[in-house]
C-alpha positions as CSV (number, residue, x, y, z in Angstrom):
1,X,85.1,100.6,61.9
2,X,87.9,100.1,64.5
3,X,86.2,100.0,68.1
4,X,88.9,100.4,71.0
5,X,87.4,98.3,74.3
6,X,89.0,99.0,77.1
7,X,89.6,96.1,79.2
8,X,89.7,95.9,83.3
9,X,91.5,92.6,84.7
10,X,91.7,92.4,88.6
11,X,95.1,90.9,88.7
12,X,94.4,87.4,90.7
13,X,91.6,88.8,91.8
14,X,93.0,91.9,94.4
15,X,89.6,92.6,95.4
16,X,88.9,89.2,97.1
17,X,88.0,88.1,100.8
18,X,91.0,86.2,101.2
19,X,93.4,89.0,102.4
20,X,97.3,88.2,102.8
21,X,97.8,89.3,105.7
22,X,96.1,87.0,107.2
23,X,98.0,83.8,105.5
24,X,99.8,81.6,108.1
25,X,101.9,79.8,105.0
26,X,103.2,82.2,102.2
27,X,105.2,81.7,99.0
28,X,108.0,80.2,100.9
29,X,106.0,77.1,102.4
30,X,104.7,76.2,99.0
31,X,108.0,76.4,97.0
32,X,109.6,74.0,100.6
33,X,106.3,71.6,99.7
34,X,107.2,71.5,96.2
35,X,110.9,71.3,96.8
36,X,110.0,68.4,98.7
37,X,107.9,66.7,95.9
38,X,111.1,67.2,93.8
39,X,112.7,65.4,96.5
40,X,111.3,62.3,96.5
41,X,110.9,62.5,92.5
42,X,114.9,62.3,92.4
43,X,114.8,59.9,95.1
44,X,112.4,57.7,92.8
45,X,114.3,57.9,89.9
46,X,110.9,59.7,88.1
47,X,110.9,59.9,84.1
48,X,111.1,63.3,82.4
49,X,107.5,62.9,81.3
50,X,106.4,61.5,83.9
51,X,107.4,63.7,87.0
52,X,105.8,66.6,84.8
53,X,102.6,65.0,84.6
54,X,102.8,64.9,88.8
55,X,103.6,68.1,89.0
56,X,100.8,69.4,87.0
57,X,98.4,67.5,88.8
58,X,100.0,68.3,92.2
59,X,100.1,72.3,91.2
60,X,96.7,71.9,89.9
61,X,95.0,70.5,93.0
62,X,96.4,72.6,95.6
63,X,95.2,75.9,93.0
64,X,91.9,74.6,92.4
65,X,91.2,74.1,96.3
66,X,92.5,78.2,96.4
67,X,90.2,78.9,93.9
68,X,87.4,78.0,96.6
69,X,88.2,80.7,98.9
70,X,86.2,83.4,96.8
71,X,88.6,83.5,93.7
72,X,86.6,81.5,91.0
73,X,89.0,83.2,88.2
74,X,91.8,81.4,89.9
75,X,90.5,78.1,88.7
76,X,91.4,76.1,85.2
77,X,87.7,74.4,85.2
78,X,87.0,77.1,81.8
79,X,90.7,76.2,80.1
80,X,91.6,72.6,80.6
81,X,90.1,69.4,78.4
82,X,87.7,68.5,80.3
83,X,88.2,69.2,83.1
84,X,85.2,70.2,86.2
85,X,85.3,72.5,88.7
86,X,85.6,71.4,92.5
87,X,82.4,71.9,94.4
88,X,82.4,72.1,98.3
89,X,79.5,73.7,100.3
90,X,80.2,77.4,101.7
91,X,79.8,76.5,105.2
92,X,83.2,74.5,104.6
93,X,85.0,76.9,103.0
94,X,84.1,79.3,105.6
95,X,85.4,76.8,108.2
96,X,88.7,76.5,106.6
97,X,92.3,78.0,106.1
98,X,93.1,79.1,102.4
99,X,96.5,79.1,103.1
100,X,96.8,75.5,105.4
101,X,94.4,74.4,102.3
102,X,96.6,74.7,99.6
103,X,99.6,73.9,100.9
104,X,98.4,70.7,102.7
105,X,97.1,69.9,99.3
106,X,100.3,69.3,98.0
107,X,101.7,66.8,100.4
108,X,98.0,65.2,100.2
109,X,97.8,64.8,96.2
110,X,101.5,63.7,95.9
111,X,101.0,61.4,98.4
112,X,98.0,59.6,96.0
113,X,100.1,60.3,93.0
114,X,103.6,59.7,93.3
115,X,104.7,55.8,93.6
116,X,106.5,56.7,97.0
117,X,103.9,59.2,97.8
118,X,103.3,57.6,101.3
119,X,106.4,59.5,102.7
120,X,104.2,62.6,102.5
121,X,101.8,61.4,104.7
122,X,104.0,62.4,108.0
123,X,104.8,65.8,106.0
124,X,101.0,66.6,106.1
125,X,100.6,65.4,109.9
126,X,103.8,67.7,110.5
127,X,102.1,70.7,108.6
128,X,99.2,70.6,110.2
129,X,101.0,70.6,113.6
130,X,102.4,74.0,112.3
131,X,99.4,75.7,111.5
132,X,98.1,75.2,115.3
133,X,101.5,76.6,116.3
134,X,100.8,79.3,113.9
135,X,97.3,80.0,115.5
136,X,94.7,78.1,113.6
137,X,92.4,76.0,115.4
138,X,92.2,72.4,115.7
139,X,88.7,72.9,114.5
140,X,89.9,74.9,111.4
141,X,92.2,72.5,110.6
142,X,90.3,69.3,110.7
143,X,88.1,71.4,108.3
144,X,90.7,72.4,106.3
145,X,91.9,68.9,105.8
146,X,88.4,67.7,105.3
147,X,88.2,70.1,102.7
148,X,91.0,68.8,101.0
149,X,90.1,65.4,100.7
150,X,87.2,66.3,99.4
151,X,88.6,68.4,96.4
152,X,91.3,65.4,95.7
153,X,88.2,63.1,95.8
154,X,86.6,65.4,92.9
155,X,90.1,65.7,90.7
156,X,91.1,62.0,91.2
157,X,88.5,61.0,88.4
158,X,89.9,63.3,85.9
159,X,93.6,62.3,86.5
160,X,92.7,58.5,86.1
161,X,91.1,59.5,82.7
162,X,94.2,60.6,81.0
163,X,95.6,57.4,79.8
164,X,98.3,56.8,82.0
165,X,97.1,53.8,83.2
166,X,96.5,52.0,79.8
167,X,100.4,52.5,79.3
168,X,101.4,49.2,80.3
169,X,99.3,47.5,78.4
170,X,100.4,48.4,75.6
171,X,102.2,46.0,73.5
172,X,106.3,45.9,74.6
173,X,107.9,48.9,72.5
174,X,110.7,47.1,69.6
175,X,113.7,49.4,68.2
176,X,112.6,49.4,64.3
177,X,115.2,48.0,61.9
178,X,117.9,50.2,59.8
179,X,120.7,52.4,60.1
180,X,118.9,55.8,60.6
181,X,117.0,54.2,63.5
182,X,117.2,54.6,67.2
183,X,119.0,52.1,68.9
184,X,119.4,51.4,73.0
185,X,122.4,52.8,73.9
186,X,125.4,52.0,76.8
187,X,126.0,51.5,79.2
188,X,122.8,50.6,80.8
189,X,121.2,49.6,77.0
190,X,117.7,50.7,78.2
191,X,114.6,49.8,76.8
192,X,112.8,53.2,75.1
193,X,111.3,55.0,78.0
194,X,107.5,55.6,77.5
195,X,106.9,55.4,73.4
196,X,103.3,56.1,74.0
197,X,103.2,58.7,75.9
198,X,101.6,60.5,73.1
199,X,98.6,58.6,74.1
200,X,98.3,60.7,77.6
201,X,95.8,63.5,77.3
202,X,96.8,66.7,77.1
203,X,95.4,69.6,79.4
204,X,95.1,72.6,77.0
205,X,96.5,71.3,73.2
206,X,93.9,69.5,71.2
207,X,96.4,66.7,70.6
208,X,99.7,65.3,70.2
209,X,99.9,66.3,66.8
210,X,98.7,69.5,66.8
211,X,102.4,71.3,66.7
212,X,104.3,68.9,64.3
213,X,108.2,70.0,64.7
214,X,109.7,70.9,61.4
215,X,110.8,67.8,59.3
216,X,114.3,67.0,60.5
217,X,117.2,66.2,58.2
218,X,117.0,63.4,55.7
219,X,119.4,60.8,57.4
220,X,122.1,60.1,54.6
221,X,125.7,59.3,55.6
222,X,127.0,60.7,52.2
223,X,130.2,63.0,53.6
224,X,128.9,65.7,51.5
225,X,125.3,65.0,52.8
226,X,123.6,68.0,55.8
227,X,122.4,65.3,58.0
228,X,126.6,63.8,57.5
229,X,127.8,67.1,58.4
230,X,125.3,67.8,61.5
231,X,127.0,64.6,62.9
232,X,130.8,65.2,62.0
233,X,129.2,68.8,64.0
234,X,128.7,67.2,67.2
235,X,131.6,65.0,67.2
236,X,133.7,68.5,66.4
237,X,132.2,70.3,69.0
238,X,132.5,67.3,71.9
239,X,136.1,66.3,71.0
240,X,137.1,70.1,71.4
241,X,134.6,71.6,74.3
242,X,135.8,74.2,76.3
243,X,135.4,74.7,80.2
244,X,132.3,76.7,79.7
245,X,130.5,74.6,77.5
246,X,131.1,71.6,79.5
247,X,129.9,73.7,82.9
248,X,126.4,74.0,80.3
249,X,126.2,70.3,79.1
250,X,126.5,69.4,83.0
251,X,124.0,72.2,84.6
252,X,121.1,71.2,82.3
253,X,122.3,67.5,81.8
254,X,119.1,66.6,84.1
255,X,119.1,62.9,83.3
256,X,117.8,60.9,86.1
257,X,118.7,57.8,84.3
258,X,122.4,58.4,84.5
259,X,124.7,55.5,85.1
260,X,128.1,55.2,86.2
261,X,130.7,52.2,85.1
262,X,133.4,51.7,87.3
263,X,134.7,48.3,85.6
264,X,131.9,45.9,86.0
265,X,129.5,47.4,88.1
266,X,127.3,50.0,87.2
267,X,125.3,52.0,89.6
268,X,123.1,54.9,89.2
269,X,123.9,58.4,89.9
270,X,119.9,60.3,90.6
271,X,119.4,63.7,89.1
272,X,116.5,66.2,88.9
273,X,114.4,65.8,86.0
274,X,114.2,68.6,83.2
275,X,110.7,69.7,84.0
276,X,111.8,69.9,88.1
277,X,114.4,71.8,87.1
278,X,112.1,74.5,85.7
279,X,109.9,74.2,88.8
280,X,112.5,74.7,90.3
281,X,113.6,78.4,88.5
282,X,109.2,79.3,89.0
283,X,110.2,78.9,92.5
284,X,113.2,81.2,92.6
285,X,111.7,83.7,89.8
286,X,108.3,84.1,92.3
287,X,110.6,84.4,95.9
288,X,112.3,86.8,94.2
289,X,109.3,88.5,93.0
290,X,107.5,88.2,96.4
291,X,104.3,86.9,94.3
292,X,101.5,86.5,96.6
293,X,100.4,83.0,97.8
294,X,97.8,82.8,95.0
295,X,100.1,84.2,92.4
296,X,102.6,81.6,93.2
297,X,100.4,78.2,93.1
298,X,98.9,80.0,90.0
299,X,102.4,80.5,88.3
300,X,103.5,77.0,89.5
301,X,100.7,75.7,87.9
302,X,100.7,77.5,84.6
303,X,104.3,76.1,84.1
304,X,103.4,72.6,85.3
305,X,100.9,71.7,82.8
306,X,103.0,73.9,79.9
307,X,105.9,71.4,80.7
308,X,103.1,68.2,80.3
309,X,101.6,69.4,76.8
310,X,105.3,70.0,75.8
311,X,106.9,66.4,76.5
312,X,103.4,65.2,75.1
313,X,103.9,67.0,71.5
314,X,107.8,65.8,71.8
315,X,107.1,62.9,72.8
316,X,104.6,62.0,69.6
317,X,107.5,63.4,67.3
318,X,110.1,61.2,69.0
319,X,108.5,58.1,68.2
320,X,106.9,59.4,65.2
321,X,110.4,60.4,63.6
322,X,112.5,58.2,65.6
323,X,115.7,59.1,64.9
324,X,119.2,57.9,65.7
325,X,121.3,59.7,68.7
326,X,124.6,61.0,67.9
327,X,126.4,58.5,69.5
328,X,125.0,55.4,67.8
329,X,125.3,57.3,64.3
330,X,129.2,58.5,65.3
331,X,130.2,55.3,65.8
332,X,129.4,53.8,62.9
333,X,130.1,56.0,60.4
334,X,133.1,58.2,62.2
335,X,134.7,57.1,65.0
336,X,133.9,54.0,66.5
337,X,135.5,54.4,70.1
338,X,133.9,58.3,70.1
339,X,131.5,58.8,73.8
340,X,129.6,62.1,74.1
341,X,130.1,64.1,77.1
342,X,126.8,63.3,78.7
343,X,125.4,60.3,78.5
344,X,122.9,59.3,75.8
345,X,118.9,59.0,77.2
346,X,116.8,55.7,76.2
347,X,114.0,57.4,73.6
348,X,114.7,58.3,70.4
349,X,116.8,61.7,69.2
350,X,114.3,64.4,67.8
351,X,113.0,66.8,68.6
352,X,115.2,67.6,71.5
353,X,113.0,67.2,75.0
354,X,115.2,70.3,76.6
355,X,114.7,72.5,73.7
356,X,111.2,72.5,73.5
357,X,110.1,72.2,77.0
358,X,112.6,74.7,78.0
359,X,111.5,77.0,75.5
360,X,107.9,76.6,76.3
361,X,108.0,77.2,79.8
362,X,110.4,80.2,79.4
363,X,108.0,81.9,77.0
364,X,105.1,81.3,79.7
365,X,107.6,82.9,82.5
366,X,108.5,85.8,80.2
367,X,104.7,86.6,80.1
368,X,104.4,86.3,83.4
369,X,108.2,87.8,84.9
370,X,108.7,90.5,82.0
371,X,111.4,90.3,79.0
372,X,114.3,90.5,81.5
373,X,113.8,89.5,85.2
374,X,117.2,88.6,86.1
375,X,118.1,85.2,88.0
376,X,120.3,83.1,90.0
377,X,119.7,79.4,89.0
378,X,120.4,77.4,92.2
379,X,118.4,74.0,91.5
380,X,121.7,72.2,90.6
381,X,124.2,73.0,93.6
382,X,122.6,70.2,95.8
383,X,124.4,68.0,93.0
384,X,127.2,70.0,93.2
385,X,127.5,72.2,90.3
386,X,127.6,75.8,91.0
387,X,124.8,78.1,90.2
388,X,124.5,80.1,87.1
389,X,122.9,83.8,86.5
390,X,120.7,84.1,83.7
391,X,119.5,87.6,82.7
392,X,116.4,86.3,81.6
393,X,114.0,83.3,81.1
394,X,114.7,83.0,77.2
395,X,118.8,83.1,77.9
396,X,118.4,80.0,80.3
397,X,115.9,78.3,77.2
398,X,118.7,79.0,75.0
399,X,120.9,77.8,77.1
400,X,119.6,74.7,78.2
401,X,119.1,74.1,74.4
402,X,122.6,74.2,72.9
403,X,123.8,71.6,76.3
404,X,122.6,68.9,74.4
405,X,124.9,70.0,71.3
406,X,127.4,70.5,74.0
407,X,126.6,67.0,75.8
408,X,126.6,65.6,72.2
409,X,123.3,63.6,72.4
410,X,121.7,66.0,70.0
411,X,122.0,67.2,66.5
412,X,121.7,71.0,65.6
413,X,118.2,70.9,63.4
414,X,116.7,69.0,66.8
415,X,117.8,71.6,69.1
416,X,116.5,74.6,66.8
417,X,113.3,73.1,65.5
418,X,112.6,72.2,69.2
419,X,112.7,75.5,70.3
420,X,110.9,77.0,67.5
421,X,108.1,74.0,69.0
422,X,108.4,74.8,72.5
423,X,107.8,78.5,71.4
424,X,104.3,77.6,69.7
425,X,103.2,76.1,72.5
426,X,104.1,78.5,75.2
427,X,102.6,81.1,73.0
428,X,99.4,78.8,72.8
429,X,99.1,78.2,76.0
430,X,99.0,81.7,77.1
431,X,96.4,82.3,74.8
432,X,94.2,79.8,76.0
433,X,94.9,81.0,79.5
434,X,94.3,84.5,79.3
435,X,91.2,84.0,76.8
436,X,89.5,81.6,79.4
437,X,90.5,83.0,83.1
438,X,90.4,86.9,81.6
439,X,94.2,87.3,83.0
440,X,96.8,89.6,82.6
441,X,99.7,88.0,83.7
442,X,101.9,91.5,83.9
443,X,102.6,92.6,87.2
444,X,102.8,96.2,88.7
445,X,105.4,98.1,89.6
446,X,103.5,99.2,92.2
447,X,102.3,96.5,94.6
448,X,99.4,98.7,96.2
449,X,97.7,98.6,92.8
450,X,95.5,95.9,92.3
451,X,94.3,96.9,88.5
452,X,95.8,96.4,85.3
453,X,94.3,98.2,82.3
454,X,95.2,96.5,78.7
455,X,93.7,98.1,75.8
456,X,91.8,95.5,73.4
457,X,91.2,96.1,69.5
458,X,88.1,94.6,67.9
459,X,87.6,95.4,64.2
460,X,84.0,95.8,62.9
């Protein structure tokens, strides 16, 4: 017997206390704050893995201090491993500015996280200097912030629980022995950034392992061999790129460990990480979709902690499979004056870290956006590159995907396999979401609607 349930969600809660038009910061104030994280991220030449772990945590705080303001659903207490929800007394909450409260949050928890965090501590003083211009009382505000402390004081245990800090004592990472090995590359010959990062918990997989990429190609360097002709593929492709390919190899290079040779000095050249760059296209997707305050922290977030679990999971098959870059395997077996366009990162080649983060977050923003919400990508024109339109979230995945065949750091079977991983966990994750929080992440057409009716099948 097929029973049909039909189910109700109250999209972000529409039928809450906190109503918009009262907010004194919007959308537009949180995307600046994070801009602003991303900022000094670039500025401290942040790891891949590492600036998505701050922005999780920094997205996470400033939506479970929303979630106070009458809108329990908002909060990931019911989803995340382990993790509790913030308690602050009523009387507080009451006393305090929802929207002052989540934005100040940001500039409060990256100032605890983020190794030159204390440059947000005159951003907070400055947005809190706003909000009285805006009309909130100094009373409100020294609420506001001390329920913000408060909340940070409550999340900071569970952020120094995930392992980061046992990182460096781990025993100093050595390159294994034999051909088919990753080896440090030029020109800087960095050590491997972060080979246990697979050690950091996650915030909604059950492990590391639990989305094993596909095996990758024996290495063989037989001429007649796949994994032979994957690399005489990338050396083909790079030796012969066209305008438009490299314009994609540069857009999503994203490499904030980029150096630059001019005879013998070698600076460094500081980039946005591949996780900020995605923060960065959240932001644009919810400005453009005039997403509510709420909505937005709650998107931001969602796509902060997919980008973590991803680089987690690649990050255990990196190490785990630790294969050799193009560039090294080129060399020796090709053409040993051959460079790829981009320049090669210091961790080992599969799966690629673009592919299946990019992927991941793109099928979370598909969810959330629809199969084709149109975009300008602007997050690299502050390093000069021009912008790119995407027609949806999937084409940019894609996209950023094939630049590493383009850039030639990656093989083919690492940039498919890695977005067939990324996809697994986007699709995981919004299962977990929507079974814990009861969300619906589609919006309406109509904005004046505040319920979305799904229909549910539940064989008996």
């Amino acid at each position: 017997m097929r029973k049909y349930i039909l189910v109700v969600f109250i999209l972000f809660l529409g039928t809450t206390c906190f109503s918009q038009n009262s907010e004194k910061f919007s959308s537009k104030d949180y995307v600046s704050a994070l801009k602003k994280v991303t900022d000094v991220m670039v500025n401290d030449v942040t790891s891949p893995v590492a600036a998505a772990r701050y922005y999780a945590y920094v997205t996470l705080a400033s939506n479970e201090v929303m979630s106070l303001f009458q809108m329990p659903e908002q909060s990931f207490s019911k989803s995340l491993n382990g993790f509790p929800k913030v308690q602050v007394a009523d009387t507080l909450i009451t006393k305090s500015d929802a929207s002052l409260a989540s934005v100040y949050t940001v500039y409060k928890m990256a100032e605890k996280l983020l190794p030159s965090g204390y440059k947000f501590s005159t951003e907070g003083d400055s947005l809190i200097r706003v909000a009285i211009k805006k009309g909130i009382s100094k009373e409100q505000t020294e609420r506001t912030s001390q329920l913000v402390q408060i909340a940070i004081t409550q999340i900071t245990p569970y952020i120094k629980a995930d392992n980061f800090r046992k990182l460096s004592s781990f025993k100093k990472y050595t390159p294994l022995s034999g051909d088919g090995h990753w080896q440090p590359t030029g020109p800087g010959y960095m050590q491997a950034l972060e080979p246990n990062w697979n050690q950091i918990r996650p915030f909604l997989l059950d492990s590391a392992q639990q989305f094993k990429p596909i095996a990758p190609i024996v290495f063989d360097t037989a001429k007649t061999s796949p994994f032979y002709k994957q690399m005489d593929e990338v050396y083909n492709i790079v030796n012969k790129l066209t305008k438009k390919q490299k314009a994609i190899a540069s857009f999503w290079d994203c490499n904030p460990f980029a150096l630059q040779q001019i005879g013998h000095v070698e600076f460094g050249l500081k980039k946005i990480s591949p996780g900020g760059h995605w923060i960065g296209i959240t932001g644009n997707a919810c400005l453009k979709k005039e997403t509510s305050l709420e909505q937005t922290i709650f998107i931001h977030t969602t796509v902060a902690i997919t980008l973590t679990d991803a680089f987690i999971s690649c990050w255990d098959g990196k190490y785990k499979t630790n294969r050799v870059r193009p560039e090294t395997a080129i060399n020796k077996w090709i053409d040993n004056k051959w460079k790829p366009l981009l320049q090669t990162p210091p961790f080992p080649e599969y799966t690629s870290g673009h592919s299946v983060i990019s992927t991941a977050a793109a099928t979370v923003l598909t969810k959330i956006f629809g199969d084709n919400f149109s975009f300008t990508d602007t997050t690299e024109t502050e390093f000069g590159l021009p912008e790119r339109k995407f027609k949806s979230f999937l084409q940019a995945s894609q996209e950023a995907a094939i630049s590493r065949l383009y850039g030639g750091i990656h093989f083919r079977d690492s940039i498919e396999n890695g977005a067939l991983q990324g996809e697994q966990i986007g699709k995981y994750i919004i299962i977990k979401i929507l079974e814990s929080n009861n969300r619906n992440f589609t919006f309406m057409k109509d904005k004046k609607q505040h319920n979305n009716q799904i229909i549910s099948h539940d064989e008996m």
